[in-house]
N, C-alpha and C positions, 0 to 999 in steps of 0.2 A: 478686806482684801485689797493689795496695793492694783494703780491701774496700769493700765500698759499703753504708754504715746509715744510716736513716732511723728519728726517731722515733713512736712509736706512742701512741695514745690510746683507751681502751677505758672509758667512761664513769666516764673522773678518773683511771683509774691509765696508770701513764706506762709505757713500755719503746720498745723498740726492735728492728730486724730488722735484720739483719747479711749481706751480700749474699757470697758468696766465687766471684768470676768465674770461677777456675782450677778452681773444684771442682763449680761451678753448683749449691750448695746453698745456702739459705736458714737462718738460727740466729735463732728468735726468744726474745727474753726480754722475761718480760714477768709481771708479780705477779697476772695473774689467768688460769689455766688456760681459762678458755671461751674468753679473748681470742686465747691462745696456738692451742689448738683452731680456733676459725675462720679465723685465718690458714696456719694451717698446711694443711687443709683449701683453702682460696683457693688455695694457690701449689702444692697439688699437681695440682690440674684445668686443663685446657686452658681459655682464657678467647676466647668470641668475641667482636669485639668493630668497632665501624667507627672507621676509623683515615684520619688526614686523608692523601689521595694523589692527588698534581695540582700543577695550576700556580696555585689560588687556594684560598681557605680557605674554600671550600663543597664541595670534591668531595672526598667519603670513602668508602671501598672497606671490607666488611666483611672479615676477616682473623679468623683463630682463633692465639693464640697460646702457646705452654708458657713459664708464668712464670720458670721456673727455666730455660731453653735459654741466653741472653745476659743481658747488664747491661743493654741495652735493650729487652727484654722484660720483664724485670724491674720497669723504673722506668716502663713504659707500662701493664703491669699493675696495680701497686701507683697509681695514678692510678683503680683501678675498686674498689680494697678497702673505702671506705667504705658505696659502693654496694651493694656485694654481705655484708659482716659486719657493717655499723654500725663495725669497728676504723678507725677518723681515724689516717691520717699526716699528721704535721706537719710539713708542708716545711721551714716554714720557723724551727724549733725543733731546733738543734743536738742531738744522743743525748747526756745524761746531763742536759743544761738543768734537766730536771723536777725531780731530788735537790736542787737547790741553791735552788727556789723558796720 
């Protein structure tokens, strides 16, 4: 089963989280330990959270969710990590981008 990473930003320094579906653990890397610390922390606590549920894009239902349960848990979660650590995923910045800038 392929894994799922996204990269990470922790004010300048770059890494990334490593998602493994089959195994439902999370591998963060990442060059600064607080960063690592907060996320890791993040994806071990239940996350509550309102989550859009309906037939139009104003009616959302609050839901508690375990980051680490599925792959979609996972990438609804990490949509709240900024929020809750200040650690920025970069959606839209491929994992190892950073090295090569």
């Amino acid at each position: 089963m392929e894994k799922f990473t996204v990269t990470l930003n922790y004010k300048g320094t770059y890494g990334f989280v490593t998602y493994d579906e089959e195994a439902k653990a999370a591998e963060i890397t990442i060059a600064s330990n607080e960063a690592k610390s907060l996320v890791e922390g993040f994806l071990a606590q239940p996350l509550t959270l309102e989550v859009p549920n309906g037939e139009d894009i104003r009616t959302f239902v609050e839901t508690t969710l375990e980051p680490l349960a599925s792959l979609e848990n996972f990438k609804t979660c990490m949509t709240r990590l900024w929020v809750n650590t200040m650690v920025r995923v970069e959606w839209s910045m491929p994992p190892g981008m950073a090295e090569t800038l």
